[in-house]
C-alpha positions as CSV (number, residue, x, y, z in Angstrom):
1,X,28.7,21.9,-34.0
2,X,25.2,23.4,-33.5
3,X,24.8,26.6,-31.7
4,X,23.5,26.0,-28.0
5,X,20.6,27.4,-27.0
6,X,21.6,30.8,-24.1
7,X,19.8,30.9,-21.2
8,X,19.6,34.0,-18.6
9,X,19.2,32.6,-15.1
10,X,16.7,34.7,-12.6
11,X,17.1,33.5,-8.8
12,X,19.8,31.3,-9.3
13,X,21.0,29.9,-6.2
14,X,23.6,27.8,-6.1
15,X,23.1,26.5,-9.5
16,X,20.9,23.4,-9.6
17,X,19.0,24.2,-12.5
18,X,21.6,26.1,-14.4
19,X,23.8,22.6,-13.9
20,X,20.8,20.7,-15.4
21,X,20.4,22.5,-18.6
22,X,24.3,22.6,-19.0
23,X,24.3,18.8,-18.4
24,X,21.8,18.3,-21.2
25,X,24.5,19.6,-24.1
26,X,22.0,22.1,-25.9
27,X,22.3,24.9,-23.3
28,X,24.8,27.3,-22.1
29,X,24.1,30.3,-19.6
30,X,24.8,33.7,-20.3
31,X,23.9,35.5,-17.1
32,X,23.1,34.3,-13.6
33,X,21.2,36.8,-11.5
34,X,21.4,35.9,-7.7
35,X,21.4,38.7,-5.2
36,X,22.5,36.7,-1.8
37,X,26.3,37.5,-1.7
38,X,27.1,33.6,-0.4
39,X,25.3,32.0,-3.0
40,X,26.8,34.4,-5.7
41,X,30.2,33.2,-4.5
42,X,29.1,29.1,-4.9
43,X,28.5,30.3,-8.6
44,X,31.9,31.8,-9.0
45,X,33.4,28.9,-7.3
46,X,32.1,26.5,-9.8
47,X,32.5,28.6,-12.6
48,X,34.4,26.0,-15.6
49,X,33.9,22.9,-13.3
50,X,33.9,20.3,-16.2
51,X,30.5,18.5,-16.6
52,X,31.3,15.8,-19.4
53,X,33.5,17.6,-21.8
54,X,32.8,21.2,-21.3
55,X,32.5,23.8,-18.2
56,X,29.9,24.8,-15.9
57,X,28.8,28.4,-16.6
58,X,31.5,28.8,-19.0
59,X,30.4,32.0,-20.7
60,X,28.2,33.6,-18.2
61,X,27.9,36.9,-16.3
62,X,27.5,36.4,-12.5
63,X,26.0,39.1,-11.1
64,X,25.4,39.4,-7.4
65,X,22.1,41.8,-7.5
66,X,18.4,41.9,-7.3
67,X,16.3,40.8,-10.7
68,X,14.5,44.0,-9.8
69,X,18.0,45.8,-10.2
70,X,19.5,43.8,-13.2
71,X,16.2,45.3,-14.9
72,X,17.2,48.7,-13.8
73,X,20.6,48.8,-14.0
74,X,22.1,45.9,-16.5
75,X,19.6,44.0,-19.2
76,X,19.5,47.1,-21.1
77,X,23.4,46.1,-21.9
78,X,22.6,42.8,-23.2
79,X,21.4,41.9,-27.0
80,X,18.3,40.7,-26.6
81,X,18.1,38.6,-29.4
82,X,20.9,36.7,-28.3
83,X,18.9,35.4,-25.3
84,X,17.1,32.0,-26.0
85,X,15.7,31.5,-22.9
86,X,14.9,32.3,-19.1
87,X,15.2,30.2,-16.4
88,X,14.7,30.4,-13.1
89,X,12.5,29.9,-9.5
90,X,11.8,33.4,-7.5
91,X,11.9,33.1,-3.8
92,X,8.1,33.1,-3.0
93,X,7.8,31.7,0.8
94,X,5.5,34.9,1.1
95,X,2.6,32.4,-0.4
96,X,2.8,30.1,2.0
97,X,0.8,31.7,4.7
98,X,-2.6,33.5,4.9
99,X,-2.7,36.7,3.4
100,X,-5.3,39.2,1.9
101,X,-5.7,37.2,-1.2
102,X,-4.4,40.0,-3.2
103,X,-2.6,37.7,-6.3
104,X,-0.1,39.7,-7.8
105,X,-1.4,42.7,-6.4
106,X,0.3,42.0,-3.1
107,X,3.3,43.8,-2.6
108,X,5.4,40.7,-1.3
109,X,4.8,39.0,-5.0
110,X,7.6,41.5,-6.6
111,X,9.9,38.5,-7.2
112,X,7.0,36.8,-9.5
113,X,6.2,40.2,-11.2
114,X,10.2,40.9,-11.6
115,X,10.6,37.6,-13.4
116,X,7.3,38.4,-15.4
117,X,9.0,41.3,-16.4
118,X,12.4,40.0,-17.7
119,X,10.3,37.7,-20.1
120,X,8.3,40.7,-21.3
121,X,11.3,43.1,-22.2
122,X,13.3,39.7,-23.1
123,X,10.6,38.4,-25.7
124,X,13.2,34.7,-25.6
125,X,12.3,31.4,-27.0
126,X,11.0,29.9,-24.1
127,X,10.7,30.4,-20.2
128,X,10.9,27.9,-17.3
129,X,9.8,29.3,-13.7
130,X,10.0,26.8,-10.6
131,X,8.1,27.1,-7.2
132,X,6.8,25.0,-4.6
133,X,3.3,23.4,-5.4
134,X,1.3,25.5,-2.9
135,X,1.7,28.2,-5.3
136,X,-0.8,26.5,-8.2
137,X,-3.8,26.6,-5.8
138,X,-2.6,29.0,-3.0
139,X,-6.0,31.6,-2.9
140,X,-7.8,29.9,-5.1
141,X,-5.3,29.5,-7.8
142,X,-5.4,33.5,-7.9
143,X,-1.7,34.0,-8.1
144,X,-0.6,31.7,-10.8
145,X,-3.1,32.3,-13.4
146,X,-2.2,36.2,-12.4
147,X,1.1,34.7,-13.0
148,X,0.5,32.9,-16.5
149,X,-1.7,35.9,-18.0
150,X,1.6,38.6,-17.3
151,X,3.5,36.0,-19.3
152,X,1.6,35.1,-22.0
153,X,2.4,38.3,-23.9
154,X,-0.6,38.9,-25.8
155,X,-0.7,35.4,-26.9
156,X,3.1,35.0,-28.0
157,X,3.2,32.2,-25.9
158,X,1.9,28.5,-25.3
159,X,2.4,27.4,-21.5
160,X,1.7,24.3,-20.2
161,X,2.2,23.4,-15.9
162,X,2.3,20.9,-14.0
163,X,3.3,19.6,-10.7
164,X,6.0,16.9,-11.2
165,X,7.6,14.6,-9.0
166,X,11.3,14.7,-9.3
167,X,11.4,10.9,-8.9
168,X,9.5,10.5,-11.8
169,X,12.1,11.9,-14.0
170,X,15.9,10.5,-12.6
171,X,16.2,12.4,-9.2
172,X,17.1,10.7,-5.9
173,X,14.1,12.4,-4.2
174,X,10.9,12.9,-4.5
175,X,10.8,16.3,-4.5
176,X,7.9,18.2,-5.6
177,X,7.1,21.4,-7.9
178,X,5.6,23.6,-9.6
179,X,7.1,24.2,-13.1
180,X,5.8,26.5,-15.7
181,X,7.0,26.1,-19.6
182,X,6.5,28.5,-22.2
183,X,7.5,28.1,-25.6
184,X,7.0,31.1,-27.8
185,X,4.3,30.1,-30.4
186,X,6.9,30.9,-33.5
187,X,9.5,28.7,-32.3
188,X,7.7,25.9,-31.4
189,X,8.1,22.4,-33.1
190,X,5.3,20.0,-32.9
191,X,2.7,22.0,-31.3
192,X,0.4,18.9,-30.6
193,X,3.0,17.4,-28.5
194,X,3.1,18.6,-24.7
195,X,6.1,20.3,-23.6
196,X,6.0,18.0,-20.2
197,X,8.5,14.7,-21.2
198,X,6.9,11.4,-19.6
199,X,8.0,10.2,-16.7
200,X,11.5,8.5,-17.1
201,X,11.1,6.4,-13.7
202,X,8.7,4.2,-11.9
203,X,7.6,4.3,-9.0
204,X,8.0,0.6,-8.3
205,X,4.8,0.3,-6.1
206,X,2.5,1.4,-9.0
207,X,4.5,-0.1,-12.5
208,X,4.6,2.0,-15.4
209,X,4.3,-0.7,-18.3
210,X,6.0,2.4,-20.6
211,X,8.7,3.1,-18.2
212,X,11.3,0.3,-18.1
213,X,13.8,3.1,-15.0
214,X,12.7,1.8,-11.4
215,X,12.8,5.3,-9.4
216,X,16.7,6.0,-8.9
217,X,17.0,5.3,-4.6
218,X,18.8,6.9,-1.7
219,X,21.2,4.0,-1.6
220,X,21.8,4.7,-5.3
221,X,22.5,8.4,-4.3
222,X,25.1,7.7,-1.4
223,X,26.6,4.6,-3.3
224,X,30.7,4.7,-2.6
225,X,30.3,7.6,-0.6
226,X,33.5,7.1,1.9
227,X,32.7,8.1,5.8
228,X,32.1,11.2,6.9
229,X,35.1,13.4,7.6
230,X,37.3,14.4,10.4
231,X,37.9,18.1,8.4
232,X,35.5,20.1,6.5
233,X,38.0,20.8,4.0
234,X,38.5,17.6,3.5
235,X,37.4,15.9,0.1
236,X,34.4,15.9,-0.9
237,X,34.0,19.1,1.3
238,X,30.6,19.4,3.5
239,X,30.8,15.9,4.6
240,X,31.4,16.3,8.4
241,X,28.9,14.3,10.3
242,X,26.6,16.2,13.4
243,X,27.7,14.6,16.7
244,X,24.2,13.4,18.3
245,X,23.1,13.2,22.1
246,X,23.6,9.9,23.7
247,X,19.4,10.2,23.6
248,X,18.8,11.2,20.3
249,X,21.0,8.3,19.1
250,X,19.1,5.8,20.8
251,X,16.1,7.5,19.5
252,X,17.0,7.5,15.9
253,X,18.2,3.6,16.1
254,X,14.7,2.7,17.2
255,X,13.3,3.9,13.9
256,X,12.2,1.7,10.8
257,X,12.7,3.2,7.6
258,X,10.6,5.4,6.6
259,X,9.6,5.8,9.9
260,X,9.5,9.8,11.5
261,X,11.5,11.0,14.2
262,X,8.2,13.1,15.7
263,X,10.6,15.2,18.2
264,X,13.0,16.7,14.8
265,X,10.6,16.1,12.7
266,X,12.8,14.4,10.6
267,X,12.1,11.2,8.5
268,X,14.5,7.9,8.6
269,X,15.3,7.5,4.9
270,X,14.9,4.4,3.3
271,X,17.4,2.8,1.1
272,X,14.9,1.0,-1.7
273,X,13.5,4.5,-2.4
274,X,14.1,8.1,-3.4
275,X,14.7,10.5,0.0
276,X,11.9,12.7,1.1
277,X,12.2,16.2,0.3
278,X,15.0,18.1,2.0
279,X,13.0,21.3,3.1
280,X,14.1,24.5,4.1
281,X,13.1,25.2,8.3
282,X,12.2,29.1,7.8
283,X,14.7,31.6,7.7
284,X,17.0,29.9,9.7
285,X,16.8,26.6,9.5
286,X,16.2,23.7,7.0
287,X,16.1,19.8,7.3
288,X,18.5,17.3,6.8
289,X,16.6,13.4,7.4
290,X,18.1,10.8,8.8
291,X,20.4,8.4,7.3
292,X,19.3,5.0,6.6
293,X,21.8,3.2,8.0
294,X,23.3,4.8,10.8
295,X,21.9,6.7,14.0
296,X,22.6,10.0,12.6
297,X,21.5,12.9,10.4
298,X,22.8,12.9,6.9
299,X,25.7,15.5,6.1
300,X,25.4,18.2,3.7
301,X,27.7,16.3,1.3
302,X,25.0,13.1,0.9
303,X,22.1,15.7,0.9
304,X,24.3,17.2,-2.0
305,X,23.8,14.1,-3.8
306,X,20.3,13.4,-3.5
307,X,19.9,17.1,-5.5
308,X,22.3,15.6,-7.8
309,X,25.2,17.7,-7.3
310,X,28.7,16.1,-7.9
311,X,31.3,15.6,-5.1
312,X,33.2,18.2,-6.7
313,X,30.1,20.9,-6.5
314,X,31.9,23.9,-4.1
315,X,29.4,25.6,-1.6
316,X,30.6,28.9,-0.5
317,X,29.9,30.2,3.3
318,X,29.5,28.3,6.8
319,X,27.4,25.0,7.6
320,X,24.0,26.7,7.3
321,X,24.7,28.8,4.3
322,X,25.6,25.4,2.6
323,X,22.5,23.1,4.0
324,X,20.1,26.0,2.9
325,X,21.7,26.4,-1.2
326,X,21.3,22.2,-0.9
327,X,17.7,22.4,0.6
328,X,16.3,25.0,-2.1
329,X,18.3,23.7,-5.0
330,X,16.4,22.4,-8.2
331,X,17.5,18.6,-8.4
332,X,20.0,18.4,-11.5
333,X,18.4,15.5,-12.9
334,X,14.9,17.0,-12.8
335,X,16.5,20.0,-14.4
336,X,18.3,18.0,-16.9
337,X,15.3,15.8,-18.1
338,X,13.3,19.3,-18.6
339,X,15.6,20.9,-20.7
340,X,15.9,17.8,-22.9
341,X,12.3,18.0,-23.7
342,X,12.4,21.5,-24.3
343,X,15.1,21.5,-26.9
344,X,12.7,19.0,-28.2
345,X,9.7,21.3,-28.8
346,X,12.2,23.9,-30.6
347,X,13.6,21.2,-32.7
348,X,17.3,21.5,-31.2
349,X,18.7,18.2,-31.8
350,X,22.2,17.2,-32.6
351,X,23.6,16.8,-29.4
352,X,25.3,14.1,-27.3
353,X,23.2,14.9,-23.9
354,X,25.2,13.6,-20.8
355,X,23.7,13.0,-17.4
């Protein structure tokens, strides 16, 4: 069997994009660097679930520190060489509000220059960095082309972005980011051919004659999904439902799908199409929509599935801890489709890929 391709995970969360490029067959990670202590522990927790025929995170590291402290304290034990690849999304909610207009001279964009670093002293194969959208044209498009020139290397590296729809390529939602892809010029197969797959989906509004995939939905999503439980350690775990006011009931049966709840600011989901993006509420909050169905707000178990994570995905700490690794997740599937493509472009083929 062919060698996998080893990524080294930056910002990893609970593991959404780590399970993607696992999924896809040609990749296996190493290391996972994640410096929150709860979402360290989800990692652990799944650590060897079985995803087709092999384990989740099988073979890697999990190391519950700051990137800025693994570069410090731990790369320097690694063999470079054996690293294909770095993956990962820093935390950069820093961007989203009006600043100075520094770039990557602001002192609150370490996490983008930490991760610029790691590719610099890594020199891998490729690179994949994730954010939200805002950050391609937040002052003036300042920061990312900041971002792009620390990564280029001196010209060791073709990147391509773009701002993709997760819909577009097998997700439940249509979530929205930012993804950078660089493939190191050496190692690339096909040069002509852009790193960014075509859309596997259709939006069935707008018909894609070259896409024959409607966009998956969030009745595909939360198909078979028994009730909501009466325990939270119940199977699948994290599917307790929120017990609603008698008002807020009435106000949420009132909606049409699709329709927004203007007082929680929370959308009723509609069951012929992909869910809105879950979203993260600030530091201690996120949002959970509203199920399309019934007068209620989803639990974190069907929110866990429009991400794509399997009913027997593990989320370590209490309620919030859970709805806010779900909320900033990378949808599997959108992670999956990505690392397809890029074993593509190095010419890494022989693989059964599983979704």
């Amino acid at each position: 069997m062919k060698s996998k391709l080893k990524t080294l995970s930056l910002f990893s969360g609970a593991g959404g994009l780590d399970l993607g490029f696992e999924s896809s067959g040609g990749f296996e990670s190493i290391a996972c660097v994640e410096a929150n202590t709860i979402y360290s522990e989800t990692l652990r927790l799944n650590k060897d679930l079985r995803i087709g025929s092999e384990f989740l995170l099988e073979k890697a590291l999990i190391l519950n520190c700051t990137v800025r402290q693994f570069i410090d304290e731990q790369l320097s034990q690694f063999a470079l060489k054996d690293i294909d690849g770095v993956i990962g999304g820093p935390p950069c909610q820093p961007f989203s509000t009006i600043g100075k207009r520094l770039g990557m001279a602001d002192p609150r964009a370490t996490t983008l220059s930490d991760y610029a670093e790691v590719v610099r002293i890594v020199r891998p194969k490729f690179f994949l960095f994730e954010n939200v959208p805002n950050l391609a044209w937040q002052w003036h498009g300042t920061v990312l082309n900041d971002l792009i020139s620390l990564l280029e290397h001196k010209g060791q590296y073709k990147i391509e972005w773009k701002i993709v729809n997760a819909a577009d390529y097998g997700a439940f939602t249509k979530r929205r980011r930012l993804i950078v892809i660089g493939i190191k010029i050496d190692c690339l197969i096909n040069s002509d051919v852009p790193f960014f797959p075509l859309p596997t989906n259709f939006n069935p509004t707008q018909k894609n004659p070259l896409v024959s995939d409607r966009w998956k939905t969030v009745a595909d999503a939360l198909r078979q999904l028994r009730s909501p439980n009466i325990n939270r350690s119940d199977f699948p775990t994290h599917h307790t439902a929120v017990t609603h006011t008698e008002e807020v009931v009435q106000r949420f049966k009132q909606l049409r799908p699709g329709e927004q709840d203007k007082k929680r600011k929370r959308w009723r989901l509609d069951s012929d199409q992909p869910s809105n993006s879950l979203m993260a509420g600030g530091d201690g909050g996120f949002v959970f929509h509203i199920h399309p169905t019934l007068p209620r707000e989803l639990t974190s178990r069907e929110c866990a599935r429009i991400q794509g994570f399997p009913d027997d995905f593990q989320f370590a700490g209490k309620p919030l801890d859970v709805a806010k690794q779900i909320v900033n997740a990378v949808p599997v599937q959108l992670g999956f489709t990505l690392a397809s493509a890029i074993a593509t472009r190095l010419g890494v083929t022989g693989y059964e890929h599983k979704k």
